[in-house]
N, C-alpha and C positions, 0 to 999 in steps of 0.2 A: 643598311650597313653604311659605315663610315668610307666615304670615295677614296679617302687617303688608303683607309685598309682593304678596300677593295681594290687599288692602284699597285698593293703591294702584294696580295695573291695573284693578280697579274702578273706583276713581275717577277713572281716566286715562279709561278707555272713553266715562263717563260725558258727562267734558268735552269729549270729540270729540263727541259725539253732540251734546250741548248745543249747539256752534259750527254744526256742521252744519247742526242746522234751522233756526239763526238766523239762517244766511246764504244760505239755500237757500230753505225753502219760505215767508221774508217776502216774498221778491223781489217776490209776487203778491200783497201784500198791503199795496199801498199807497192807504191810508185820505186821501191829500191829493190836491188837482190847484194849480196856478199859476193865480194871475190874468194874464190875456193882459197883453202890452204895458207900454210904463214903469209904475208907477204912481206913483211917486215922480216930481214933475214938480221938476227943477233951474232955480235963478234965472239971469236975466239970458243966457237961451241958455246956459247953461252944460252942458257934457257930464260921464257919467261917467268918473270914470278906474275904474280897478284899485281894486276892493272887497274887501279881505280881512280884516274883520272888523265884527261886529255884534254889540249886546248888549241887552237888552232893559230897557228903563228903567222900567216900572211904568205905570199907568193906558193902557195900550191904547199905548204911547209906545216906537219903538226908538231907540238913539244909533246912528251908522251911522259907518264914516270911510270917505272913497276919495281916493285918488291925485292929486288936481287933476287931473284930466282923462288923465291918462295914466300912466305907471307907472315916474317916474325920480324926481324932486327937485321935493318942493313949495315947496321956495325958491325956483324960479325963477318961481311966479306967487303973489309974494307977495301977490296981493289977492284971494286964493280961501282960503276957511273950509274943513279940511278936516274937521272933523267937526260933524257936525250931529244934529238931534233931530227926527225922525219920529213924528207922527201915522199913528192907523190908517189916514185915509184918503190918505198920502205926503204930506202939507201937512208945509213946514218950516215949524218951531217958531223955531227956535237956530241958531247956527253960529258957531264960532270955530276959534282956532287959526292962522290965518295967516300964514306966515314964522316960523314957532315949531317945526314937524315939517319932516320930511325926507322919511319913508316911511312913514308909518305904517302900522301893525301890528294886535297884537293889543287889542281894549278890554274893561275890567272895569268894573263899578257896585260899589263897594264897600259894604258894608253901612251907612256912616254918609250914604250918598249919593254921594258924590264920585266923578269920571268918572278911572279911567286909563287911559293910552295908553303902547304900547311902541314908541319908533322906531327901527325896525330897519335903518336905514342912517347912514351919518356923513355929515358935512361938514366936512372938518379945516380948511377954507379960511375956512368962516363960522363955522365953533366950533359946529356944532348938531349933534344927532343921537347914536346909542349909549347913548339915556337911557331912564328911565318918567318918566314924568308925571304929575300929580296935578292935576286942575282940579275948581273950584266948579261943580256945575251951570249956573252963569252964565256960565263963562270965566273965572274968576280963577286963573292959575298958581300952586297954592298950595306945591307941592314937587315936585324933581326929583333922582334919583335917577341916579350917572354920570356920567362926566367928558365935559362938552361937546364932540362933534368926535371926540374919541378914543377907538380900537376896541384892545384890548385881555383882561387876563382880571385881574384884582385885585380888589379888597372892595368898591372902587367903580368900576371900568371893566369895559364892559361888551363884548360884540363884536359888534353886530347883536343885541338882544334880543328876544325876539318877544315875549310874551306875561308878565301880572302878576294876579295874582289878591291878593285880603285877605282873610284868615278873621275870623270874627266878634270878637278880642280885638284886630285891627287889626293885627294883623304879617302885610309884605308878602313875597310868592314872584315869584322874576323870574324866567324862561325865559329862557337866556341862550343864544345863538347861530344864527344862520339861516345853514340848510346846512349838511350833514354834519361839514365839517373847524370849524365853528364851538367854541365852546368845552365846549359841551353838559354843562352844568350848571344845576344851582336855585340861587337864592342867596334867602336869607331875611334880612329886618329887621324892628327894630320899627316903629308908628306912625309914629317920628321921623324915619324912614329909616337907624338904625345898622343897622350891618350886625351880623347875629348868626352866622349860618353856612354853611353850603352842602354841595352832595352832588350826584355824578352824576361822569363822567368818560365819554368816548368810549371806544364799546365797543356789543355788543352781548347782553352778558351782562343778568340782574337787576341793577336800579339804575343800569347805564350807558344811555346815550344815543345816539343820533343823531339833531339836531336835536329839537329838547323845541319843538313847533313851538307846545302852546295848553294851557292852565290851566283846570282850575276844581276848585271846594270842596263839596262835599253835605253833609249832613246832620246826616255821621256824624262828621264833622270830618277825613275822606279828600281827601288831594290827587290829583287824577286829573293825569296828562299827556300827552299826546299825544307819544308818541313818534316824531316823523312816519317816517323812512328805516327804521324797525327794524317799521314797522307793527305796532304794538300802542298800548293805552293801559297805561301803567303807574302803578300806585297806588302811595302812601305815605301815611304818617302827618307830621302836621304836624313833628314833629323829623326826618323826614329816612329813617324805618326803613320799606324795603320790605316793603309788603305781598303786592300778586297782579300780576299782569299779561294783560293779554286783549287776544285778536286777532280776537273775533269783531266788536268794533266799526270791521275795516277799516284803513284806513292815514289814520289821522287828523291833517287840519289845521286841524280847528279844535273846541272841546267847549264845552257850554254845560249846563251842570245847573240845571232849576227848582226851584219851593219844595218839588215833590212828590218830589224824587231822581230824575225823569226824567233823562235822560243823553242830551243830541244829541251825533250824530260827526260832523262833515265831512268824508268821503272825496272828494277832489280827483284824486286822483293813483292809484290803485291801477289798473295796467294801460294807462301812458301809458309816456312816453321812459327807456327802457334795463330794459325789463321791470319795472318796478316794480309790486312786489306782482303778478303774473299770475293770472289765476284767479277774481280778487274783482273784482267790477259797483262802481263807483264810484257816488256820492249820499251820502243822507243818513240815518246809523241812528239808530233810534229804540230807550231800553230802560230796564233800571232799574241804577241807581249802587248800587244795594246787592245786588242778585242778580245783575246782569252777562248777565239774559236780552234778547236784542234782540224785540222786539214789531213794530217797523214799518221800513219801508225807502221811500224815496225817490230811484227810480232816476236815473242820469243820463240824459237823455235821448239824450247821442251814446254808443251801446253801442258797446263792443269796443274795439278799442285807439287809444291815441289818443295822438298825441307829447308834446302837455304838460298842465299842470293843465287840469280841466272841474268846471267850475258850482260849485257851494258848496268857500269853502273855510274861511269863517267862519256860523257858525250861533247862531241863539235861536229863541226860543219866548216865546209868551204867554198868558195865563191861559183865552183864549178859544178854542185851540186852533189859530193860527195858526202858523207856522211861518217864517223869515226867513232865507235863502241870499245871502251875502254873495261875489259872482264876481269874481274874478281877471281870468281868458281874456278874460268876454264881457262884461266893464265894465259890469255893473249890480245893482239891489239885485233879488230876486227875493222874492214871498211866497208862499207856498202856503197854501187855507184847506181844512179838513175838508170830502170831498166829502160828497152826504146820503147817507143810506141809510135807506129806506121814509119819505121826504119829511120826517126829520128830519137835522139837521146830523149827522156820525158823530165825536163829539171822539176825543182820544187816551187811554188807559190814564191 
C-alpha cells in the first residue's frame, strides 16, 4: 500500500472515531440545566412570537429578536419593537425596530458595536424585506444592504437572507438564502456596504450549499457556516477558500463563537419532518473552533423524532457561563446556567 494512502485511512479512522465520541458519550454529559419558566417578562401583555436568533451583547446583556408574536409579517403590528436588549435578570433594557423588519432572522454584534439583522422574508407590496441591517445600539438605521421588497440573486438583491457576520477589518458576509432551492451563497462587502465578491452555489459537494442558515468568525480569522440541509458546518477563509468541513457539530441552525473560540451549534432539526439528519439527538453542542472537538451537549428535551424544528435554533453564550436558546416551535427565549458540582458552579471549558 501507498504510505501516503495509508497515512490517509489513518487519519480517516481517526476522524470517525473523533465524531463518534463527540456525539456519543457527550450525550451524558450535560454541564447545564434551564431556569424553570419565562424569565424574560414581555411589555404591555405582550406574547412571544417565533425566536430564531440571539446574540450576546457584553456586560451580562443579550440582544434577542422575535417574531411580534407570531411567526408571519411584523408589518402587520407595526407598534411592537422587534428587537430588543436583555438583562441577566430578563429586564428589557431597549427595543426598536418597528415596521422596519418583516422576519427577522439571524443577529450579529459587530466588533465596532453595531447591531445587524438579516430579514429574511420580503414585502414587495410595502417595499420592505430581502435586506441586512445595520443599527446604532440605540436604534439609529444606520445602513441597509439589498433591494427593498425584492427577492432575487445579484450584487445587491438578495433572496431571503439569513444571517451577516463582520470580521474585525469591517467587511461584511451575508448568508444568502432560506431553504434549500434558496440562492445558497456568501456574499461579501466592505464597511461601506460595496460589494466585493461572493462563493457558494447549490450543491452538496465542498464549498457548495444548502441553505448557509447561520455565520460566525473566531479568532483565527475562519468563517464558520452552517450549512443547515447538507448538515455540517463548513469553514472558509475570509476570501472565500475552503478550508474543512465537520459534521460532528449536528445540522446546524444557528453558531455563535465567544472570545475563547468556544463554538455553539444549534441543532433544531436533526431527526424531525422527511428524516432529516436521522440518527443525531437534536440540542445544543458545545466545542472548540479551532480543534473541532465537541466537549458538551445540551439535549432536546422532546427525544426521538419529531415533525418540525425543536428548541434552539439560534444560540450565544456569556462570560459567566450562561448559555441562551433562541425557539422557533415553542415561542420563547430559554437560558440555561452551569449546574454545581461539589457545591460549586461547574462553568464550561
Amino acid at each position: 500500500m501507498n504510505i501516503n494512502k495509508k497515512f490517509e485511512k489513518i487519519l480517516l479512522a481517526v476522524g470517525v472515531m473523533a465524531t463518534f465520541f463527540s456525539t456519543t458519550s457527550i450525550a451524558q454529559d450535560n454541564p447545564y440545566e434551564p431556569i424553570q419558566g419565562e424569565w424574560v417578562e414581555l411589555p404591555n401583555g405582550r406574547t412571544w412570537g417565533a425566536t430564531s436568533t440571539v446574540y450576546y451583547a457584553g456586560n451580562g446583556n443579550i440582544w434577542v429578536a422575535e417574531r411580534c408574536g407570531g411567526n408571519t409579517n411584523c408589518l402587520d403590528t407595526p407598534e411592537i419593537d422587534p428587537i430588543m436588549l436583555v438583562d441577566v435578570d430578563g429586564k428589557i433594557l431597549k427595543s426598536f425596530g418597528r415596521n422596519m423588519i418583516v422576519w427577522p432572522h439571524g443577529l450579529h454584534l459587530a466588533p465596532d458595536g453595531n447591531l445587524w439583522i438579516a430579514d429574511a422574508r420580503g414585502d414587495a407590496e410595502r417595499m420592505k424585506g430581502h435586506q441586512v441591517h445595520k443599527f446604532s445600539p440605540d436604534g439609529e438605521l444606520l445602513l441597509s444592504i439589498g433591494t427593498a421588497g425584492v427577492g432575487g440573486q445579484d450584487k445587491y438583491v438578495f433572496n431571503n437572507p439569513n444571517d451577516v457576520a463582520v470580521s474585525e477589518n469591517g467587511d461584511i458576509f451575508v448568508a444568502d438564502g432560506h431553504g434549500a432551492g434558496g440562492n445558497n451563497r456568501i456574499v461579501k462587502y466592505n464597511s461601506k456596504g460595496e460589494y466585493l465578491m461572493e462563493f457558494g452555489e447549490t450543491g452538496s459537494e465542498r464549498g457548495q450549499f444548502r441553505e448557509p442558515h447561520a455565520l460566525a468568525i473566531n479568532s483565527e480569522g475562519k468563517l464558520f457556516v452552517g450549512d443547515r440541509h447538507n448538515g455540517r458546518v463548513q469553514i472558509f477563509d475570509l476570501e472565500g477558500n475552503h478550508i474543512d468541513q465537520w459534521t460532528q457539530f449536528g445540522r446546524p441552525s444557528g453558531l455563535y463563537i465567544d472570545g475563547n473560540d468556544i463554538l455553539y451549534s444549534a441543532d433544531s432539526e436533526s431527526n424531525t419532518g422527511f428524516r432529516r439528519n436521522p440518527g443525531w439527538e437534536r440540542g445544543i453542542r458545545i466545542g472548540s473552533s479551532i480543534t473541532g472537538w465537541v466537549t458538551g451537549f445540551i439535549p432536546d428535551p422532546n427525544q426521538g423524532y419529531m415533525p418540525g424544528t425543536s428548541v434552539a435554533e439560534g444560540v450565544t453564550a456569556d462570560e459567566e457561563g450562561n448559555i441562551y436558546g433562541a425557539e422557533v416551535a415553542q415561542k420563547r427565549m430559554r437560558k440555561y446556567i452551569p449546574k454545581t458540582y461539589r457545591g460549586e458552579p461547574r462553568r464550561r471549558n
